[in-house]
N, C-alpha and C positions, 0 to 999 in steps of 0.2 A: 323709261329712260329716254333722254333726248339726245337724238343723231345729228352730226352735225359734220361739217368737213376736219379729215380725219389728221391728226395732227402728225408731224414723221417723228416716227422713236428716237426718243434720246440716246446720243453717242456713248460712247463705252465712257467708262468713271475710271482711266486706269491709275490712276492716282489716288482716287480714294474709291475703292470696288466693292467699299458692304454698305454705302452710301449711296441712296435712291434709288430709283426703278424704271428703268428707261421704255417700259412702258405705259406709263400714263403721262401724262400733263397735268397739273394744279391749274386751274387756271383762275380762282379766289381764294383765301383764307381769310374766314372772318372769324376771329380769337377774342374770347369773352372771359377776362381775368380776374381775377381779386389774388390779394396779395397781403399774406402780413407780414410786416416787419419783422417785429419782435419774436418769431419765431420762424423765420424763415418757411412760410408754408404757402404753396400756390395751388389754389383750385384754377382750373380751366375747362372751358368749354370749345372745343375747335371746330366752325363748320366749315368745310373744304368743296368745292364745286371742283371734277375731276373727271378728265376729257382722255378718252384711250387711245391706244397708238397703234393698239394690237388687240385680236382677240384675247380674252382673258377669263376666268374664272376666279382669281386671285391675285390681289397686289399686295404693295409692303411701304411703309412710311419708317419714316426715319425717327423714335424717339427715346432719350438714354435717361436713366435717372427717378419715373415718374411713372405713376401706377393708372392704366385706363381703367377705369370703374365702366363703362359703358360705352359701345360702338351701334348704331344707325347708317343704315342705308337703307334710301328712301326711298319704296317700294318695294325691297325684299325683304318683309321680317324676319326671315330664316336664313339671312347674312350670318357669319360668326365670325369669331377673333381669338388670335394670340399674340400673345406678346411675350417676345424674350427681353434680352437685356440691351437689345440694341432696335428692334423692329417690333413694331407693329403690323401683324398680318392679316388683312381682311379675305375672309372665303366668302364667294355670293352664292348664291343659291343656284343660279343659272348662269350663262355662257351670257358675255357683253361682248359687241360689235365691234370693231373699229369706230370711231368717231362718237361711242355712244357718253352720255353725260353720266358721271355716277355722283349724289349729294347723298355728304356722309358726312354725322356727326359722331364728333371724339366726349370722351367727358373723362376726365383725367385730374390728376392733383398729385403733388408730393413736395419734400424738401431739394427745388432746385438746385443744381452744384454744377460746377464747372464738370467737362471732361478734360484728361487724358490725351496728348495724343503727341506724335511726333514732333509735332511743332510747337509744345508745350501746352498749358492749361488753358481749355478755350471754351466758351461759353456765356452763361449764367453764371455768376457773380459776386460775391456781396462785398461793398467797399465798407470804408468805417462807419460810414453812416447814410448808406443808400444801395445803390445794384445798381451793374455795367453789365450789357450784353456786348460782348464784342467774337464773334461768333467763326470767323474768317479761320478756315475752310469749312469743317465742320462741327459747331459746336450749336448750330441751330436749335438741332433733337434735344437739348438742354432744358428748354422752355415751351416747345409746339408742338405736334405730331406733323411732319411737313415731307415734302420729297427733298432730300436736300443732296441737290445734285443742280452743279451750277449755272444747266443750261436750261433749269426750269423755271418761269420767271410766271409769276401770278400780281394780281395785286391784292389791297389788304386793308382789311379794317379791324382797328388792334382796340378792343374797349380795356382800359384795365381801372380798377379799383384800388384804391390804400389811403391809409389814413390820412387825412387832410390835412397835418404838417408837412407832408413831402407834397413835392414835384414831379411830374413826368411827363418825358420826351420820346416821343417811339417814332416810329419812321411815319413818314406822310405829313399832312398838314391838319391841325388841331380844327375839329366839326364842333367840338360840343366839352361842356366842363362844367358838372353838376356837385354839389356838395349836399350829404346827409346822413344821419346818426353819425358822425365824425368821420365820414367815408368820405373820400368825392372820387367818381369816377369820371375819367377821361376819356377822348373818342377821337382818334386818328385813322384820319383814311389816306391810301396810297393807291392812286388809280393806276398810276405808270408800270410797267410787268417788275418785277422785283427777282433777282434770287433772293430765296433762303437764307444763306451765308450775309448778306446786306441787309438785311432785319434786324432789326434793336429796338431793344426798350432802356432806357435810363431811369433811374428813380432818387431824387435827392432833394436837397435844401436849395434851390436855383433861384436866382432875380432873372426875370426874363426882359431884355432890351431888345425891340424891336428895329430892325438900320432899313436904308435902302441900296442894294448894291449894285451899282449899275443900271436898275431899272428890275430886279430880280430881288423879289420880296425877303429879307436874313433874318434868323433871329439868335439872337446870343443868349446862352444860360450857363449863367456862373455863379457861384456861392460872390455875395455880397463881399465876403473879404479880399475876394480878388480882381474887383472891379479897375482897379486902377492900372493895373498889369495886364488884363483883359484889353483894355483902351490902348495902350501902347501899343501893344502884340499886333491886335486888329483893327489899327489906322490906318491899313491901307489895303483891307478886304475886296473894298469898293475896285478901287481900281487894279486889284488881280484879276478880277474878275471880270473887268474891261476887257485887259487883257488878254485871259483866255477866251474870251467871246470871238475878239480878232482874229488869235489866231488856231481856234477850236471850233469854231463854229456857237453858233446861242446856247447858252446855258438848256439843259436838258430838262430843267423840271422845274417846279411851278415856287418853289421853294429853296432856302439854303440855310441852314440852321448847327450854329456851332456850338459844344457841350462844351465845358472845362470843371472836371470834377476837382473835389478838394484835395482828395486821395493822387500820390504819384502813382504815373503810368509808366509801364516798359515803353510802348512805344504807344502814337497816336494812332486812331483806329477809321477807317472810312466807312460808311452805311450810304443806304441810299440816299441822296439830295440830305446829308449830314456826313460831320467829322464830330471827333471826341478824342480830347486831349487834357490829358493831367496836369495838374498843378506846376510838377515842372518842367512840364513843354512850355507852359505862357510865363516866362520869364521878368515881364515887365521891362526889357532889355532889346525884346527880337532875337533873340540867341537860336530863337529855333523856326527862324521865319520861311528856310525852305520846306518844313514837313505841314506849315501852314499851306504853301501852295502845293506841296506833293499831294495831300489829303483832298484839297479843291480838284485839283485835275482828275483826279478818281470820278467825277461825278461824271466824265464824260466817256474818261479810258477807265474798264473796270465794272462801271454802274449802267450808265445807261448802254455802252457798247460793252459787253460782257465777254468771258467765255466760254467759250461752248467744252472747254474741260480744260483743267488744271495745268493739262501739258501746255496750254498756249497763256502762261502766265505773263513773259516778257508784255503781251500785248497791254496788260495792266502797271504792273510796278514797271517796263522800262519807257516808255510814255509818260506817268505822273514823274517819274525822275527828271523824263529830260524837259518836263515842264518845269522843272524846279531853276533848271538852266534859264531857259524862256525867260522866265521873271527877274530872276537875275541879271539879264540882259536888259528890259524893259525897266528897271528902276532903276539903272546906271550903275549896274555893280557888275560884277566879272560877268563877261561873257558867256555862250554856250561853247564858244570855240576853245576861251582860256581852261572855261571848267573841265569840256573834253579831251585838251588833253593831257590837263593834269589828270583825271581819273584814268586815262590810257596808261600814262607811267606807271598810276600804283597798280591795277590792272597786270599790266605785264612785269612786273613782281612777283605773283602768286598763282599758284596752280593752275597750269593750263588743262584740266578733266571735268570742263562745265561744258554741256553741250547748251545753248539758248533755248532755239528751237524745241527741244525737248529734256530739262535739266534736269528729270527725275522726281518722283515725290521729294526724299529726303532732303534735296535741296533746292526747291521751288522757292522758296525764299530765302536764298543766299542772296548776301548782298553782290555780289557778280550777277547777277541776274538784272538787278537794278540797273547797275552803272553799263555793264555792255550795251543793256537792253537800249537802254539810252546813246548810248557811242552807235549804235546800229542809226538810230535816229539821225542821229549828226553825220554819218558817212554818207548816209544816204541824202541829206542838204548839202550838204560840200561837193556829189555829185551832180545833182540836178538841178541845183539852184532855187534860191529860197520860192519863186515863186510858182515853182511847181511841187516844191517840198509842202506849203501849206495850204495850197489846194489837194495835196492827197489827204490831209488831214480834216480838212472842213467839210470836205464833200465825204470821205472813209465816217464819220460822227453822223452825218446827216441818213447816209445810204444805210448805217448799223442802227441806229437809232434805235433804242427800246427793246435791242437782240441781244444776237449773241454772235460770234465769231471767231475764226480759226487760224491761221497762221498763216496757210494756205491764200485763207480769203484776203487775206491782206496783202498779199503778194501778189496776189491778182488783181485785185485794186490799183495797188501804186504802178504797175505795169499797161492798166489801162490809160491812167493819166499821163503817163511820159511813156506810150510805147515803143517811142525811138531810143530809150536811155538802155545803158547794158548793165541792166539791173540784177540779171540771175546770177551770174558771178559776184555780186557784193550782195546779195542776201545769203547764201548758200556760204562764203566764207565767215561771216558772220553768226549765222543761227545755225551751221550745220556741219562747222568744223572745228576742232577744239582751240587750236590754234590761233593767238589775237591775231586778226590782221590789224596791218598798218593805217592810218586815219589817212583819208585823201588830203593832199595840203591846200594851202588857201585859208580862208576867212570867208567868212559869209556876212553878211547885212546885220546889223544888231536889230535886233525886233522893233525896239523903240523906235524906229526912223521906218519901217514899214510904212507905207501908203497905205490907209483905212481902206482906198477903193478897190485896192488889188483883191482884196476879200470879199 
């Protein structure tokens, strides 16, 4: 086994606590699939490269639904396994380091199915006439054996197989596309760290249109009948993405690639350097143009600046929300100031027993989480003034880049960059008291008139 510098244990999961193993690290999965349609049946082969954090003897992988026919760890033949209904647990033969490398192959197959879970059925998939992996929080172990705990980020080379009428789209950027005996398999890689929960595979009838957005390579896939709804919807991809470059800092990864299945969705779905949205989210109208840019800003707050556990959700849904604001500012329609505080009004209408800061499993994704998470945003530029509101945010993308983050960290962030402003009392009323506060008054700058060079 190979030592190497030793990685620090993953934080508690208290949100989802049968989920992951805080002590290892993933730090590759390379996933070798076949797939059949027609009977919903998936062979896989998982090989994981897995860095410790702790001495150990014994780990545990997250996988639900699918039966391991055989485990490898290379160099201990007399490694062994079980598996219940929700883990996979490998025993080594001998005591491993801190820091040391362990490369283990899975080999596994069964009838993937969504799970189960508080926040409804999430997972592996099958639409009418293809599969959605939409995975967010835990529905990863559906399709892979993986650590799935959010602050574990690897990257990933996803081959999958299926009959060469369908399409597929998985996370990363497409190496290689082989067709044979009515098979073709495909070949994505994802060099960038990834969580688990941000991994997807798509599988369907897709036209693939290649755009340029900004200068950041896009690719569209949509069933052929809904091209011309596709076009309306996504005529102004290019310059959201201007936009958030402005005022987010550069696009985080090397690709941007939008899904729109035939099948309707509850809601639209984010993955890494990708969104996926149903038939009728793309309107052919714009009816649903802010969850087009909510889904985009994910790729910065959420994907590439991650969290480091569930309790620090606001850092994702109230960031892509109050980017939805942003853009709405930027293409001459209401405000972030108008939107915040009409959302304050309805806001303070409805049950004041959300804590931000820490809103609890049950309700991590309440829509209060969103909208405050976002009015925190705004209080906090109505404070400081736009031009040090989105230098916290250019420089806070650039400094997390590729991580992960905590609540904490972010408050020590924006206090580095304006450490004259009396910041503890407007975060602390905000993320840590149930009670709305009042929005600071005034008006700030509309984005659109921002100076390029300020950024």
């Amino acid at each position: 086994m190979i030592r190497a510098a030793a990685p620090e244990p993953l934080p508690g999961n208290p949100y989802t606590p049968q989920s992951g193993d805080v002590s290892i690290r993933v730090e590759r999965y390379e996933l070798a699939l076949k797939y059949r349609m027609q009977n919903n049946r998936l062979s896989g082969t998982a090989t994981l490269s897995i860095r410790t954090a702790v001495p150990l003897t014994a780990f545990s992988l997250d996988l639900v639904g699918l039966r391991v026919s055989k485990v490898t760890v290379r160099g201990d033949k007399q490694a062994r396994f079980k598996q219940s209904d929700r883990k996979l647990k490998v025993t080594l033969s001998k005591r491993v380091e801190v820091g040391d490398e362990i490369a283990l192959e899975v080999v596994y197959e069964g009838a993937p199915r969504p799970r189960r879970s508080r926040w409804g059925v999430i997972g592996w998939e099958e639409l009418e006439d293809g599969i959605i992996v939409a995975s967010q929080p835990t529905g990863a172990p559906t399709w892979f054996p993986c650590n799935d705990h959010p602050g574990d980020k690897a990257s990933y080379r996803i081959q999958v197989s299926v009959n060469s009428n369908y399409d597929v789209v998985a996370t990363g950027s497409l190496t290689s596309k082989r067709a044979s005996g009515g098979l073709t398999t495909w070949v994505y890689e994802e060099a960038a760290p990834t969580a688990s929960y941000l991994v997807t595979l798509q599988i369907g009838r897709y036209q693939r249109e290649d755009v340029q957005l900004a200068g950041v390579a896009g690719h569209l896939h949509y069933p052929h009948s809904l091209a011309r709804r596709v076009g309306t919807d996504l005529a102004d991809l290019a310059k959201m993405m201007g936009t958030f470059e402005l005022t987010f800092g550069p696009y985080p990864f090397d690709t941007y690639a939008v899904i729109v299945t035939a099948d309707d969705l509850e809601i639209p779905l984010e993955a890494q350097g990708m969104a996926i949205f149903g038939a009728n989210q793309i309107d052919g109208a714009r009816g649903q143009e802010r969850l087009v840019a909510h889904e985009l800003a994910h790729q910065w707050f959420g994907n590439s600046v991650g969290v480091a556990g569930w309790q620090h959700i606001w850092l994702n849904e109230g960031f892509a929300c109050y980017a939805e604001w942003i853009w709405s500012e930027a293409s001459g329609a209401e405000s972030a100031d108008e939107l915040a505080r009409h959302y304050w009004r309805s806001l303070s209408r409805l049950p004041q027993d959300l804590l931000l800061g820490d809103p609890g499993a049950a309700d991590m994704f309440d829509d209060r989480v969103y909208k405050r998470g976002a009015l925190t945003l705004h209080a906090l530029r109505l404070t400081i003034g736009d031009s040090a509101f989105f230098e916290i945010l250019t420089s806070w993308t650039q400094k997390k880049r590729s991580s992960v983050a905590s609540t904490a960290e972010f408050l020590e962030h924006a206090a580095a960059v304006v450490p004259a402003a009396p910041l503890h009392e407007l975060f602390d009323a905000w993320l840590y008291q149930l009670a709305l506060p009042e929005l600071p008054a005034g008006a700030p700058a509309r984005v659109s008139r921002l100076p390029r060079q300020r950024l």
